[in-house]
N, C-alpha and C positions, 0 to 999 in steps of 0.2 A: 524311821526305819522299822520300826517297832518289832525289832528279834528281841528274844528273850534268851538270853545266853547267862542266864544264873547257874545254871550244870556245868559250863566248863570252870576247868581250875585256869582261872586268871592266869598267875605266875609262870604256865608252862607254857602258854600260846599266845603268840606274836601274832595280833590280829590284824590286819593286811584291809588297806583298804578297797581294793577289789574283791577278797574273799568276802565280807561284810556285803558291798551290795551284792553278789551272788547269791549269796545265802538267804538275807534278804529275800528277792526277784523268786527265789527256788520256793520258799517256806510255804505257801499257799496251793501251787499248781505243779503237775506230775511237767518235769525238769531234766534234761541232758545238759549236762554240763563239760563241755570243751576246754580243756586246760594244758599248754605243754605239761611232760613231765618233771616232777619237784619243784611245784608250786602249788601245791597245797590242795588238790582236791579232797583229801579225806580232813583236813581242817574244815571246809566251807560242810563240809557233810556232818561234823560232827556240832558246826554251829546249830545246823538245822534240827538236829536230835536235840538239841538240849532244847529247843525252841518247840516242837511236837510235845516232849513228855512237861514241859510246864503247862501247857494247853491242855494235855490229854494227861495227868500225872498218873492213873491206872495205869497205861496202855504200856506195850514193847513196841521195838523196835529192831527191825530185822534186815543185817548186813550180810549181801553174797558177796564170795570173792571167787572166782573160778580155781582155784587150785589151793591145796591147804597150805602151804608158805605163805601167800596172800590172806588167807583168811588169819593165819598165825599175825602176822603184820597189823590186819585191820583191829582183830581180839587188843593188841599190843596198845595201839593208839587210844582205841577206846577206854581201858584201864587207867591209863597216864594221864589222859585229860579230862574225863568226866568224873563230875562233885558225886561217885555212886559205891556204897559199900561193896564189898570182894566178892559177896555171893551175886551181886546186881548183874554177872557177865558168863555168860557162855559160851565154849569154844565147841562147838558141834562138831562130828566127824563120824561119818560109817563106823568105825572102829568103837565107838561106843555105845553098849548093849541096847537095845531100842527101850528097854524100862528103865533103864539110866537118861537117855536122852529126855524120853516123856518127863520123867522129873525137872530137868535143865530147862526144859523149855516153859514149866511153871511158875519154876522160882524165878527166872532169870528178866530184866529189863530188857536186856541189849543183848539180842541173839546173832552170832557170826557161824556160817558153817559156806562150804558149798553147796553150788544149787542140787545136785544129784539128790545128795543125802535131804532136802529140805523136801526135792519135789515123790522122795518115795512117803518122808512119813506123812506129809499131805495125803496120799493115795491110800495108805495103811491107818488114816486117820488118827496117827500118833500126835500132829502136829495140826495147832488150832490158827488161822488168819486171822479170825475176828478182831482182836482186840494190837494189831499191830497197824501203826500210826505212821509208820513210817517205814518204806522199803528202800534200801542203798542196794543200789546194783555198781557195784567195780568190775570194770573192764565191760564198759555196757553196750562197746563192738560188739560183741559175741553172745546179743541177744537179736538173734536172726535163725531161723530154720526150724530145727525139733527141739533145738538144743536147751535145758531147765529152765533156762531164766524166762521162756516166754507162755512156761506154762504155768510159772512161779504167780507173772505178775497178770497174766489170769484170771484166776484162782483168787488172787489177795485184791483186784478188783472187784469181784462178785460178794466177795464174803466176809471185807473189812468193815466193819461200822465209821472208820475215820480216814478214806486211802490215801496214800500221799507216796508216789514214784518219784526219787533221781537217780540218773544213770547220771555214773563219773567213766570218760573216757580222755586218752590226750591225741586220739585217732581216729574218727568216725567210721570213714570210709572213701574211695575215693569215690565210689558211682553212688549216684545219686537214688538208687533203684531199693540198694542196700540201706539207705540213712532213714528211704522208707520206712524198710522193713522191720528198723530198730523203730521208728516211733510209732508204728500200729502195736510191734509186740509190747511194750513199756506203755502202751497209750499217752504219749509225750504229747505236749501243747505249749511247751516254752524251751525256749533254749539260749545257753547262756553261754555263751564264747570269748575267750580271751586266745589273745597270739602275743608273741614278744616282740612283737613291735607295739603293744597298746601304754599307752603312757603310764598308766597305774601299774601294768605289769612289766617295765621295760627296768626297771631299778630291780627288779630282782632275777634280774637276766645275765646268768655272763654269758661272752663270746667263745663261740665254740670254731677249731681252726680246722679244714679236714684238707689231708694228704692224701694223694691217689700213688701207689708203690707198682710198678710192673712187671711182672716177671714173663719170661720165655719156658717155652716147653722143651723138652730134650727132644733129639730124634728120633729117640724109640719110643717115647711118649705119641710125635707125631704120627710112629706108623700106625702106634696100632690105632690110630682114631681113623687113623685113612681107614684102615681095613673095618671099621667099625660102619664108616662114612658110606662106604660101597653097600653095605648090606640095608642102612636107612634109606639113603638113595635107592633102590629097586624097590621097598617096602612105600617109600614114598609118590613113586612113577605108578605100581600099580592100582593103589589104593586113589590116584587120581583117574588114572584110566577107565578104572569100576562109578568115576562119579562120587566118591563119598567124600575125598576132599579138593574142596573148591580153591584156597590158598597156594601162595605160590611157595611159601615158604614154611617146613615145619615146624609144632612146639609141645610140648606136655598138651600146655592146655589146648589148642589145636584137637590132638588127638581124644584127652578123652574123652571131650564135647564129642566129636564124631562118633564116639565107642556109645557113650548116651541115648546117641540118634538113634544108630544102627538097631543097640539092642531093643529100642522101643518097638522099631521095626520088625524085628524077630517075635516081642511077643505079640505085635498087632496082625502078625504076617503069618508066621509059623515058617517060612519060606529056608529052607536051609542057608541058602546063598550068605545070608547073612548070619549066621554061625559061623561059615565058612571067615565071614568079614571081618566079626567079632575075633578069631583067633588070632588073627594078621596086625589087625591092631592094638592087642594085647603084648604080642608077643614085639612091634616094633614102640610101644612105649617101654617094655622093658632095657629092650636094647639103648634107644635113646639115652634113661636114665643112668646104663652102664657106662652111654661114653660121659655123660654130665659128670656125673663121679669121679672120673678118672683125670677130665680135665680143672676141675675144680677143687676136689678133693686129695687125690693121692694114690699111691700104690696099695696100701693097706685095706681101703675101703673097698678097693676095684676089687679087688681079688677076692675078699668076704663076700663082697653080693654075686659073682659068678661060681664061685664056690657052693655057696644055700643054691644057686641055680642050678650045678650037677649034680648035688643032690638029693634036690626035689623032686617028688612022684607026679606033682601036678606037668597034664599034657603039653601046655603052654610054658613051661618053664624046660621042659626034655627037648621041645621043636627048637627052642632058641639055641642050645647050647650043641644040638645036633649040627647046625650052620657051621662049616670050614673055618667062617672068617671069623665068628665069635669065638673059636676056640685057638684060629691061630692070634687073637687080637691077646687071649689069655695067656699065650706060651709066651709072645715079646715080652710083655710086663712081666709074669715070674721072671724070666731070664735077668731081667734087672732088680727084681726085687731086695737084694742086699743094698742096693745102692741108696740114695738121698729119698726120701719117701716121695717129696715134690717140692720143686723150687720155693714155692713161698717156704718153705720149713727155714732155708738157708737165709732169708730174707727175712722172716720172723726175728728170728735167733738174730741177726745185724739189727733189726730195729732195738729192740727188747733189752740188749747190751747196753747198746749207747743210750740208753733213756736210763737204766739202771747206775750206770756211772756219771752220769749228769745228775743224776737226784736218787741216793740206795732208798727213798723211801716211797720214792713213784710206786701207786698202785696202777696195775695194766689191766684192762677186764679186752680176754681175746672170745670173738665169739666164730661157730662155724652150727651150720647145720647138721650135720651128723654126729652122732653118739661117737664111731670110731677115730673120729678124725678128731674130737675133741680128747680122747682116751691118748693118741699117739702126737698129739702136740704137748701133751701134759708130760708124757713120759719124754720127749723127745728134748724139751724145757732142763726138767730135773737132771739127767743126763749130761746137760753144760752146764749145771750148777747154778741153774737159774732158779727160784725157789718159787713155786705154782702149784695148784692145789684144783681141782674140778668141780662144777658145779654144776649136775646133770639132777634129772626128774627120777622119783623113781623104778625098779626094776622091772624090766618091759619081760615077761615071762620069765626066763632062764638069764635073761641079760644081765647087766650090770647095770646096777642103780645107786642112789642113795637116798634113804631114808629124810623123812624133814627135820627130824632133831639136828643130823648128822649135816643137812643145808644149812641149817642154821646156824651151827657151830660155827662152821666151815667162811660163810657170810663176817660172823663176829671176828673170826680172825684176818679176815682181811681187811675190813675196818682199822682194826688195832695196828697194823701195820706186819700181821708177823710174816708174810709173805708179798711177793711185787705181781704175781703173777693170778689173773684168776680165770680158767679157762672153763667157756659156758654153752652150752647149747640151749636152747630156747627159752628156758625156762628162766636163764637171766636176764631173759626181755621186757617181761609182762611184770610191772607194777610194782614189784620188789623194792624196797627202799634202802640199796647203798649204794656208792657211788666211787668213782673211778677218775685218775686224772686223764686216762688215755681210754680210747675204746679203738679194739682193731676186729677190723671184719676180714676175718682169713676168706670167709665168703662172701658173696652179698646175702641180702636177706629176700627170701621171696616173695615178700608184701611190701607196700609204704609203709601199712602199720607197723609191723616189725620193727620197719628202718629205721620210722620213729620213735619208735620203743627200744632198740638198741642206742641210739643217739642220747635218749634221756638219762643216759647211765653216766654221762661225763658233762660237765658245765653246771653242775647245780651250786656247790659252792665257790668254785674259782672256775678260772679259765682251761676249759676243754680243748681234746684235739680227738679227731677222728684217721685213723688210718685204713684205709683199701689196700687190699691187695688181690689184683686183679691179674692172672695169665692173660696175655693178649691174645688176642685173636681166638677168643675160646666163648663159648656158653658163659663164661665168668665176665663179659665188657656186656654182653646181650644182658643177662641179669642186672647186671651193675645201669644201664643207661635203662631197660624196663621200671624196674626202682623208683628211678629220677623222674621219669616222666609221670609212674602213676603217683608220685608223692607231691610233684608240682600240682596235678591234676586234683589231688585232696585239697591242698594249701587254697587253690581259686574258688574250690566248691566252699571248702569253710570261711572266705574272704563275703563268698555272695552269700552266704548264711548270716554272717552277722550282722549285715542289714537289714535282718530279719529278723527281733527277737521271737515273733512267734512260728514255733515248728507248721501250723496249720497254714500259716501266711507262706510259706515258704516252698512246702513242696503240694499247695495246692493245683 
């Protein structure tokens, strides 16, 4: 095998016989590595660093994590398990002075920040590649596009004396277009996949159970989607009739593929028509998104985003709300607004009891896509004396956020047990390391990755359960079986990858 693993501390790390040949298979050649979540990808990462600086004992080593909770996490593990004195580690972060950083990045072995902050002081020459042996990319999805990591590893191709790339992800992708585009930007040539069916990894797998919950819409919920319904229906007859969409059926993405088209058009064209085109379907993905909100979300959220839309200056947010039907769709819903926010609330609150009185120490992690909806589940919770706490990104302008000390608190107490409830919006998705005996998706999520990112939040030490809670007949069954299908669709692609171990072999 011949790793060189004298840097980690023995005592802390249960070394895994599949992480070993990983680690192994990775130490020589730039490596994606495939792993559900809480099975140890930053273990197999951190074999591989101790294995680099025995080779290269000069050299650093340089860990991304896309969000600073994740880099706090990765800084974390680094610390606990590597044989390396206290100044050996650096936690990077914009926030610290750029003469302060250039020092850190001198003294330090094992450099952890996000990619932003890594790829300005590269540009501002604050920050040197040369002499780094070794690049960890976490969450190495989302090395695709403009986005740091693919200017990062770049950059630390051209200019490293010793390069050596792994991407750690537990979600590639589900199109094969994308898995591309990760192994050109990373320059990947090997790739190492496990799934919980594989024999080495299947002992440290529990079963996870999942429950689909259904709720019905009230009737004034219904109407006013009717009336919502009527205005996408005409928005959608015209904008076929013009030629621009060819489907039979509308969707976000639908649309704003065609807004893409169009405006290419416009500027290839100059042609007004398509200005004309562009506003129409600006203004019918807004509305769309109004009804998606309302039937997935709640009264709270509706009425926020039609709200910023009355009193918006921009032209496309005044045409919309000028519509009859968009403002009669708003007066139904205040009319009821004292009432139930939205059925799953009432359903929530029925599940979350009975879990609570069968076990007062059940941890529940509830997720939902929006900021609002996670604010009035939380408040909505406490209220029946259910004891839940939030865990959202921080503050998006004027909004409400929280700080990452204040996540992290927040994290540690529900570990501890001092609360059952932990209500989250995205950011309890990606990579974070605690864990939950229940996960409920008040929404679905709108990627596989997500889904599986959300899912990995229950089942790591004991037996998981997954709960849906899906409005019938709504945007929320359409999301919920799109989901299924593109996650089946990842699961077959990475089934025919791992008959592959080399990336070149594979999407040649």
């Amino acid at each position: 095998m011949n790793l060189n693993l004298s840097l980690l501390k023995n005592e802390k790390i249960e070394k895994r016989e599949y992480q070993l040949k990983i680690a192994s298979s990775c130490k020589d050649k730039n490596s994606l590595i495939v792993l559900p979540t809480g099975l140890g990808k930053t273990i197999i990462a951190l074999m591989v660093i101790s294995h680099r600086l025995s080779l290269y004992p000069e050299s650093k080593i340089l860990i991304l994590a896309p969000t600073r909770p994740l880099c706090a996490q990765q800084y974390k593990a680094s610390k606990e398990n590597l044989n390396l004195d206290e100044n050996s580690f650096a936690l990077i972060t914009g926030k610290i002075h750029s003469e302060k950083r250039k020092i850190l990045y001198e003294k330090a072995k094992i450099i952890v920040s996000t990619p932003q902050t890594i790829e300005n002081d590269i540009k501002n020459n604050i920050f040197d590649l040369s002499n780094i042996s070794l690049l960890v990319v976490d969450e190495a999805h989302r090395s695709v596009g403009n986005y740091s990591y693919t200017f990062i590893a770049r950059e630390y191709r051209k200019i490293s004396k010793f390069p050596l790339i792994i991407g750690l992800t537990a979600s590639p992708s589900e199109k094969i277009e994308r898995i591309k585009e990760i192994k050109e930007a990373l320059s990947l040539e090997h790739l190492e996949i496990r799934t919980e069916k594989d024999y080495d990894v299947a002992p440290y797998v529990k079963k996870v159970y999942k429950t689909i919950f259904y709720v019905d819409l009230p009737e004034k919920y219904k109407e006013a989607i009717k009336v919502l319904a009527e205005r996408l229906d005409e928005d959608f007859k015209y904008l076929k009739e013009k030629g621009i969409l060819k489907e039979d059926k509308i969707s976000r993405k639908i649309l704003i593929e065609s807004k893409d088209e169009v405006a290419e058009k416009y500027i290839n064209e100059g042609n007004p028509f398509y200005l004309h085109i562009l506003q129409r379907i600006s203004e019918t993905i807004k509305i769309f998104h109004a009804a998606e909100i309302l039937e997935t979300q709640g009264i709270t959220p509706f009425i926020s985003y039609l709200d910023n839309l009355f009193k918006s200056k921009k032209r496309t947010d005044k045409s919309v709300v000028k519509d009859i039907r968009i403002r009669r769709a708003f007066e139904i819903i205040k009319s009821i607004s004292n009432g139930i926010e939205h059925p799953k609330f009432e359903k929530l609150l029925e599940i979350v009891k009975k879990e609570i009185e069968n076990n007062p120490k059940i941890r529940i992690i509830i997720f939902a896509n929006f900021r609002d909806t996670v604010l009035k589940i939380n408040e909505f919770l406490n209220k029946n004396s259910i004891k839940s706490e939030i865990l959202i990104g921080q503050a998006i302008k004027k909004g409400i956020g929280l700080k990452q000390e204040k996540q992290i608190e927040i994290l540690k107490k529900f570990e501890n047990n001092e609360f059952n409830c932990l209500v989250c919006s995205s950011i309890g998705e990606e990579g974070l390391d605690f864990t939950a005996d229940i996960a409920i998706f008040y929404d679905e999520a709108p990627s596989a990755i997500r889904a599986i990112q959300r899912r990995g939040r229950v089942g790591r030490k004991s037996v998981g359960r997954i709960i849906y809670l899906i409005t019938k007949s709504t945007l929320d069954e359409i999301f919920y079986w799109s989901s299924f299908h593109k996650e089946r669709k990842m699961r077959s692609l990475i089934y025919k990858m791992k008959g592959e171990n080399s990336l070149m072999k594979f999407l040649k």
